[in-house]
C-alpha positions in Angstrom: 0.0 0.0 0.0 1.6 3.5 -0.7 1.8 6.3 1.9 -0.7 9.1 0.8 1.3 12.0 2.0 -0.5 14.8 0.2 -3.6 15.9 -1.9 -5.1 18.9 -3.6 -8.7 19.3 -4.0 -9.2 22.1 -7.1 -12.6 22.7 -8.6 -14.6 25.4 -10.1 -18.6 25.6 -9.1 -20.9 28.1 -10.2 -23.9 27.0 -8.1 -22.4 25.4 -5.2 -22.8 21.7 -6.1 -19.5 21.0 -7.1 -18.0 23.4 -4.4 -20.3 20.5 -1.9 -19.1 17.5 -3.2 -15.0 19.5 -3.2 -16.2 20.1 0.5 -17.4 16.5 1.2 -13.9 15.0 -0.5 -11.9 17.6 2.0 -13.7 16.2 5.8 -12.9 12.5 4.6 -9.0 14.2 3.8 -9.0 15.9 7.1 -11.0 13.0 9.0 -7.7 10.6 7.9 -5.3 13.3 8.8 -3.7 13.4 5.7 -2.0 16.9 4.3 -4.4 18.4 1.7 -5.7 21.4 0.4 -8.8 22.2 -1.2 -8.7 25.3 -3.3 -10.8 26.9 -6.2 -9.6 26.5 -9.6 -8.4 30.6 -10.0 -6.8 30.6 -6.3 -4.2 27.8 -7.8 -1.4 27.4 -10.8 -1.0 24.0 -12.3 2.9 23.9 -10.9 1.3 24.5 -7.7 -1.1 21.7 -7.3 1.1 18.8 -9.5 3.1 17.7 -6.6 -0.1 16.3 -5.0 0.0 12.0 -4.6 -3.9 11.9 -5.6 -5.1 14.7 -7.2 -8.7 15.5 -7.1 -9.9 17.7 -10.1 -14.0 19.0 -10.2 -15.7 20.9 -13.0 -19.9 21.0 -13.6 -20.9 20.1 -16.9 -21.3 23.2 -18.8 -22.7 24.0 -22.5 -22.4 21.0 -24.4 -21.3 18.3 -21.7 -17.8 20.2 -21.1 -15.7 21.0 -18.4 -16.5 24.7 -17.4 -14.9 27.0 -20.1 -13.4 29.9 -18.6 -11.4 29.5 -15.6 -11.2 25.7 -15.2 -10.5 24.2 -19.1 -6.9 26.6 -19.2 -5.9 25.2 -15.9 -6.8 22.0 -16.8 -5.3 22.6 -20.4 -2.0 23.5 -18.3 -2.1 20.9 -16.1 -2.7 17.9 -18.6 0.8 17.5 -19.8 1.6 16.7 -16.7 -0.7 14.1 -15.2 1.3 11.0 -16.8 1.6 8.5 -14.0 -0.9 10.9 -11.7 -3.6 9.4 -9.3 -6.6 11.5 -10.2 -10.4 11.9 -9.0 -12.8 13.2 -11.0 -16.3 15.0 -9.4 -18.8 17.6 -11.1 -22.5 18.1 -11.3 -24.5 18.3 -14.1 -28.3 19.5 -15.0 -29.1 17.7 -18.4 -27.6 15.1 -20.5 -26.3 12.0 -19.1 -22.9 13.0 -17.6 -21.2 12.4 -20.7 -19.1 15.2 -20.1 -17.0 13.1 -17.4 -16.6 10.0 -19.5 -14.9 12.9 -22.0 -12.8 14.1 -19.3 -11.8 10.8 -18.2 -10.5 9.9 -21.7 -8.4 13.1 -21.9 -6.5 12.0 -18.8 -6.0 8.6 -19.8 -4.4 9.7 -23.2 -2.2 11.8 -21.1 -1.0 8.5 -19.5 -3.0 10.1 -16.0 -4.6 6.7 -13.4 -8.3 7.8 -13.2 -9.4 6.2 -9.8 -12.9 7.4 -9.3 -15.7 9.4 -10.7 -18.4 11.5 -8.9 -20.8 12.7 -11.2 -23.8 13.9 -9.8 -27.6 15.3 -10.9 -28.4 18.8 -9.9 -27.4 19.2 -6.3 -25.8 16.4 -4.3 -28.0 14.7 -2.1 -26.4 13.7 1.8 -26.4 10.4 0.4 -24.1 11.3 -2.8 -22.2 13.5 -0.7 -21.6 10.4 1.9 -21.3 8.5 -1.4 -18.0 10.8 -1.9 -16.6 11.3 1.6 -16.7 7.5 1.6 -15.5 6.6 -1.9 -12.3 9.2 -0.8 -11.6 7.6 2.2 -11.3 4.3 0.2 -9.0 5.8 -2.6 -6.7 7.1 -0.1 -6.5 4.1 2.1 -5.1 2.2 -1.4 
Protein backbone atom coordinates (compact mmCIF):
# COMPACT_ATOMS: atom_id res chain seq x y z
CA UNK A 1 0.00 0.00 0.00
CA UNK A 2 1.58 3.49 -0.70
CA UNK A 3 1.76 6.27 1.90
CA UNK A 4 -0.71 9.07 0.78
CA UNK A 5 1.25 11.99 2.00
CA UNK A 6 -0.54 14.83 0.19
CA UNK A 7 -3.56 15.91 -1.88
CA UNK A 8 -5.12 18.94 -3.59
CA UNK A 9 -8.71 19.32 -4.04
CA UNK A 10 -9.17 22.06 -7.15
CA UNK A 11 -12.64 22.74 -8.55
CA UNK A 12 -14.59 25.42 -10.10
CA UNK A 13 -18.60 25.58 -9.08
CA UNK A 14 -20.92 28.07 -10.23
CA UNK A 15 -23.88 27.04 -8.14
CA UNK A 16 -22.41 25.40 -5.18
CA UNK A 17 -22.79 21.71 -6.14
CA UNK A 18 -19.51 21.05 -7.14
CA UNK A 19 -17.95 23.37 -4.43
CA UNK A 20 -20.32 20.47 -1.90
CA UNK A 21 -19.14 17.49 -3.23
CA UNK A 22 -14.96 19.48 -3.20
CA UNK A 23 -16.21 20.06 0.49
CA UNK A 24 -17.36 16.51 1.21
CA UNK A 25 -13.93 14.98 -0.51
CA UNK A 26 -11.88 17.56 1.98
CA UNK A 27 -13.68 16.23 5.83
CA UNK A 28 -12.86 12.46 4.64
CA UNK A 29 -8.99 14.21 3.82
CA UNK A 30 -9.04 15.86 7.09
CA UNK A 31 -10.97 13.03 8.95
CA UNK A 32 -7.66 10.60 7.86
CA UNK A 33 -5.26 13.31 8.82
CA UNK A 34 -3.71 13.42 5.67
CA UNK A 35 -2.01 16.87 4.27
CA UNK A 36 -4.45 18.37 1.65
CA UNK A 37 -5.69 21.37 0.41
CA UNK A 38 -8.84 22.21 -1.23
CA UNK A 39 -8.72 25.28 -3.31
CA UNK A 40 -10.82 26.87 -6.20
CA UNK A 41 -9.59 26.55 -9.61
CA UNK A 42 -8.44 30.56 -10.01
CA UNK A 43 -6.80 30.60 -6.26
CA UNK A 44 -4.20 27.78 -7.82
CA UNK A 45 -1.41 27.41 -10.79
CA UNK A 46 -1.04 23.95 -12.25
CA UNK A 47 2.90 23.85 -10.85
CA UNK A 48 1.32 24.46 -7.75
CA UNK A 49 -1.11 21.68 -7.25
CA UNK A 50 1.08 18.79 -9.53
CA UNK A 51 3.10 17.72 -6.59
CA UNK A 52 -0.12 16.33 -5.04
CA UNK A 53 0.00 11.96 -4.64
CA UNK A 54 -3.89 11.88 -5.63
CA UNK A 55 -5.14 14.67 -7.20
CA UNK A 56 -8.70 15.48 -7.11
CA UNK A 57 -9.91 17.72 -10.11
CA UNK A 58 -13.97 19.03 -10.21
CA UNK A 59 -15.70 20.88 -13.00
CA UNK A 60 -19.93 21.00 -13.62
CA UNK A 61 -20.85 20.13 -16.94
CA UNK A 62 -21.32 23.16 -18.85
CA UNK A 63 -22.72 24.02 -22.49
CA UNK A 64 -22.41 21.04 -24.42
CA UNK A 65 -21.32 18.25 -21.75
CA UNK A 66 -17.84 20.21 -21.09
CA UNK A 67 -15.67 20.97 -18.39
CA UNK A 68 -16.48 24.67 -17.40
CA UNK A 69 -14.87 27.03 -20.15
CA UNK A 70 -13.40 29.86 -18.59
CA UNK A 71 -11.35 29.55 -15.61
CA UNK A 72 -11.20 25.66 -15.17
CA UNK A 73 -10.46 24.20 -19.08
CA UNK A 74 -6.90 26.62 -19.17
CA UNK A 75 -5.89 25.20 -15.94
CA UNK A 76 -6.84 21.98 -16.84
CA UNK A 77 -5.31 22.62 -20.42
CA UNK A 78 -1.99 23.55 -18.29
CA UNK A 79 -2.10 20.91 -16.07
CA UNK A 80 -2.65 17.92 -18.61
CA UNK A 81 0.80 17.53 -19.78
CA UNK A 82 1.63 16.66 -16.65
CA UNK A 83 -0.72 14.13 -15.24
CA UNK A 84 1.29 11.03 -16.81
CA UNK A 85 1.58 8.50 -14.03
CA UNK A 86 -0.94 10.90 -11.65
CA UNK A 87 -3.57 9.42 -9.32
CA UNK A 88 -6.62 11.51 -10.18
CA UNK A 89 -10.41 11.86 -9.02
CA UNK A 90 -12.76 13.18 -11.03
CA UNK A 91 -16.34 14.98 -9.38
CA UNK A 92 -18.84 17.63 -11.09
CA UNK A 93 -22.48 18.10 -11.31
CA UNK A 94 -24.46 18.32 -14.05
CA UNK A 95 -28.32 19.55 -15.00
CA UNK A 96 -29.15 17.74 -18.42
CA UNK A 97 -27.59 15.07 -20.48
CA UNK A 98 -26.34 12.04 -19.15
CA UNK A 99 -22.86 13.04 -17.59
CA UNK A 100 -21.24 12.40 -20.71
CA UNK A 101 -19.08 15.17 -20.05
CA UNK A 102 -17.03 13.10 -17.43
CA UNK A 103 -16.60 10.03 -19.49
CA UNK A 104 -14.89 12.87 -22.04
CA UNK A 105 -12.78 14.15 -19.26
CA UNK A 106 -11.76 10.84 -18.21
CA UNK A 107 -10.53 9.88 -21.74
CA UNK A 108 -8.44 13.10 -21.86
CA UNK A 109 -6.54 12.03 -18.76
CA UNK A 110 -6.01 8.65 -19.76
CA UNK A 111 -4.44 9.68 -23.21
CA UNK A 112 -2.17 11.75 -21.15
CA UNK A 113 -1.02 8.50 -19.47
CA UNK A 114 -3.01 10.06 -16.03
CA UNK A 115 -4.65 6.70 -13.36
CA UNK A 116 -8.33 7.76 -13.20
CA UNK A 117 -9.44 6.18 -9.83
CA UNK A 118 -12.85 7.37 -9.32
CA UNK A 119 -15.68 9.44 -10.65
CA UNK A 120 -18.44 11.54 -8.90
CA UNK A 121 -20.78 12.71 -11.15
CA UNK A 122 -23.82 13.92 -9.81
CA UNK A 123 -27.57 15.35 -10.89
CA UNK A 124 -28.42 18.81 -9.93
CA UNK A 125 -27.39 19.16 -6.25
CA UNK A 126 -25.84 16.42 -4.29
CA UNK A 127 -28.03 14.75 -2.05
CA UNK A 128 -26.43 13.75 1.83
CA UNK A 129 -26.40 10.44 0.37
CA UNK A 130 -24.13 11.31 -2.85
CA UNK A 131 -22.17 13.47 -0.65
CA UNK A 132 -21.61 10.38 1.86
CA UNK A 133 -21.28 8.45 -1.38
CA UNK A 134 -17.96 10.83 -1.94
CA UNK A 135 -16.61 11.30 1.60
CA UNK A 136 -16.75 7.54 1.60
CA UNK A 137 -15.47 6.56 -1.90
CA UNK A 138 -12.31 9.20 -0.83
CA UNK A 139 -11.55 7.61 2.17
CA UNK A 140 -11.30 4.34 0.20
CA UNK A 141 -9.00 5.75 -2.55
CA UNK A 142 -6.70 7.05 -0.09
CA UNK A 143 -6.51 4.06 2.06
CA UNK A 144 -5.09 2.23 -1.40
Amino acid sequence: MEVIMKINIVYYSASGNTQMIADSIFEAVEDLGIEGSNDFVSDVTAESVIDADVLFLGSPAMNDENVEEYEFRPFFDELLPMLSGKRIVLFGSYDWGEGVWIENWEQEIVDAGGIVERKFAYQWEPTEEQLKEAYEETKTVLSM
